[in-house]
N, C-alpha and C positions, 0 to 999 in steps of 0.2 A: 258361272257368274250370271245374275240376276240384274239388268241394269234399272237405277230406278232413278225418277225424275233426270235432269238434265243432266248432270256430272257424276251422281252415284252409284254404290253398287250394294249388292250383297252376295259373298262368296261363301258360300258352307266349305270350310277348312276340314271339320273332322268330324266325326261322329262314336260313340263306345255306346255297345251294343244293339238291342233291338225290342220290338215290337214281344220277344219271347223270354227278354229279360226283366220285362216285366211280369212275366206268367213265372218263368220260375223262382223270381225274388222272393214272391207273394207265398210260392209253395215250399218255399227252403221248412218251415215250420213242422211241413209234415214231411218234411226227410226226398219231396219228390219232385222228380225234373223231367222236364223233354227236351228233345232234341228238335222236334219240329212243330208247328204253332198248328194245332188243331181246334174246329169249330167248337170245343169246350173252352181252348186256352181263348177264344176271343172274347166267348161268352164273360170268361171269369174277368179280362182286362174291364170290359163294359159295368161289371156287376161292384168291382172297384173302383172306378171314377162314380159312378153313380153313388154309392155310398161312402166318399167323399174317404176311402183307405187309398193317401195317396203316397206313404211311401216306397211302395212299389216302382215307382213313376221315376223316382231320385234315382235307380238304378242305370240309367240310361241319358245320357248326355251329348249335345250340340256345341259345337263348336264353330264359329264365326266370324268372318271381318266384314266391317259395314265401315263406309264412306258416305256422310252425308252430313248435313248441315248442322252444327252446332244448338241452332235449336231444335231438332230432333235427338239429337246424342243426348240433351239435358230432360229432354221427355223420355227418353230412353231408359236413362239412369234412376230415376224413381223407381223400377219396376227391378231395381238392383237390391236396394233402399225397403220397398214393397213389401219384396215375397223374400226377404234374408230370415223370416222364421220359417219359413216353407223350406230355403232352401241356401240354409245357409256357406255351401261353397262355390255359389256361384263368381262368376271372375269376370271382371271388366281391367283390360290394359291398352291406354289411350294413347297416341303420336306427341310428343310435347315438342311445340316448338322455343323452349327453353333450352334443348338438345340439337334439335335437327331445323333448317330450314330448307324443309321439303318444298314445291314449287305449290303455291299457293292460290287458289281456285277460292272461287264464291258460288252460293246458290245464287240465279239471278230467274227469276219468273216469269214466264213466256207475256208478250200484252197481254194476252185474252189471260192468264192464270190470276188476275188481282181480284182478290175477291172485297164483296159490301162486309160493312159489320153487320150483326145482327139485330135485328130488332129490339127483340126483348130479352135476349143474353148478357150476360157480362162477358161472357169467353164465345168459343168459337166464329165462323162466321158464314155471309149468308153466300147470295147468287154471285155468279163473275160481275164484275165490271166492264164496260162499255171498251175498246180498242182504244178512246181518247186519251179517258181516264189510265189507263193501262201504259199505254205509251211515252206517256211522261212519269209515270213512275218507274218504269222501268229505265227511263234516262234519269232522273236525279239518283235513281238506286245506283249505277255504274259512274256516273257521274262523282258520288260520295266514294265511292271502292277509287276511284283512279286518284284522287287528292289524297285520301290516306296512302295509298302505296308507296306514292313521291312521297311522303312524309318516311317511311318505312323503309324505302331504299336507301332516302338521303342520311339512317340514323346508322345503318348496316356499315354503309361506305364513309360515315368519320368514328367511326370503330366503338358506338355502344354496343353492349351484349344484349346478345337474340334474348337475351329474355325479359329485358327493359323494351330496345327495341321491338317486341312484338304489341305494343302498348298502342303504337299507330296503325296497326292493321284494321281496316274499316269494317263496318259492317259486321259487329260480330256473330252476330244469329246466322248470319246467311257464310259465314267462314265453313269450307267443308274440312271435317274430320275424320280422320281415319281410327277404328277402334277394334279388340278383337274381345268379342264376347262368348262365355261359355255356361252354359247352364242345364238343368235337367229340364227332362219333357218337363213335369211341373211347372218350370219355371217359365219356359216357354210359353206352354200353353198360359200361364196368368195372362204374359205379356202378351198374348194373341187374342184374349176374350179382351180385354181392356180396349187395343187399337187397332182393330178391326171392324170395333164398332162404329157405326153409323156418326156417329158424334165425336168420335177420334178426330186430332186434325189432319186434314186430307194427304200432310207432306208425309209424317208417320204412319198413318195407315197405308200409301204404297211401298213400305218397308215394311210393316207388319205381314201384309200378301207376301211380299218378296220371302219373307220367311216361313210364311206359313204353307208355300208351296214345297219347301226344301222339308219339313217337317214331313206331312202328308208322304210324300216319296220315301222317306228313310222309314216312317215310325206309321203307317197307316192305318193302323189298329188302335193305337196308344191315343195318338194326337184326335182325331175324332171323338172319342170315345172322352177324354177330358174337355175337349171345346164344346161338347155335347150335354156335359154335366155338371162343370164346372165354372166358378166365376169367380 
């Protein structure tokens, strides 16, 4: 388990095959296979992300559960959305609390994590904000989360259903969510050149790392070699 910002995680669940199933996917044409990944089979991974033959790639798959805020889950899920002609069996299956009333957590951002807007953006944003500034918004932000919850306990305990009831739950962006996702190196690597970068917002990209560290170790050849060449 990979812990990421205050309350979340990322746990790699599973993983089918390897760094060599992409060498032999690519050579099934000419009838031929290895058993062990030699300094030719890396060359040929490389020589195929580079010229952008990536179904190869599809042949090897990650598997996923991530907990983290609601508006990262909905940044997430574009890149479901995205790359569905790249790779179209990828899979997202989310917690509903229409079903389950699991115990219910918030993102809540350190003082010092409040950051400025930007200058001359419409999106992202700038430097942190001052301890002042920070300290009262992270008291209205808890502040708003504890009035909805009374509102959400008291709808639980005169017997609406969780899935009306969950209508008072505050704070939805910062709701955390538990989800499990699967997809191929491909798909992966999309979602890793995307929010990794520099311009990513900052809550996403420490789950983009968190993933892109778990990639690296299973697929080291593969995921390089596409973060390298592809976008």
């Amino acid at each position: 388990m990979k812990k990421v910002l205050d309350k979340g995680y990322v746990i790699l669940v599973d993983t089918m095959g390897s760094d060599l199933s992409v060498v032999n996917s690519a050579r099934v044409s000419f009838n031929k296979a290895t058993e062990t990944l030699r300094d030719e089979d890396q060359k040929l991974i490389r020589y195929l992300a580079k010229n952008d033959h990536t179904s190869p790639f599809r042949h090897a798959t990650m598997q996923f559960e991530i907990y983290a805020p609601l508006m990262v889950a909905r940044q997430w899920w574009k890149y479901i959305i995205g790359s569905s002609h790249q790779d179209p069996f990828a899979a997202w299956n989310e917690s509903s609390r229409r079903y389950v009333t699991e115990a219910i957590e918030f993102y809540i951002p350190e003082e010092t994590a409040w950051r400025s807007k930007p200058e001359n953006m419409k999106q992202g944003s700038g430097n942190n904000l001052g301890m002042l500034i920070g300290k009262e918004a992270s008291q209205k932000l808890l502040s708003q989360i504890e009035e909805g919850m009374k509102n959400y306990d008291w709808a639980i305990e005169n017997g609406i259903a969780t899935e009306q009831a969950r209508l008072f739950i505050p704070s939805a962006y910062g709701l955390m969510v538990r989800w499990y996702w699967t997809a191929s190196l491909q798909g992966v690597a999309h979602f890793l050149n995307q929010r990794t970068d520099a311009h990513a917002q900052f809550e996403i990209r420490a789950y983009a790392e968190a993933v892109k560290g778990y990639a690296l170790d299973k697929f080291p050849i593969a995921i390089e070699a596409l973060l390298e060449n592809t976008k």
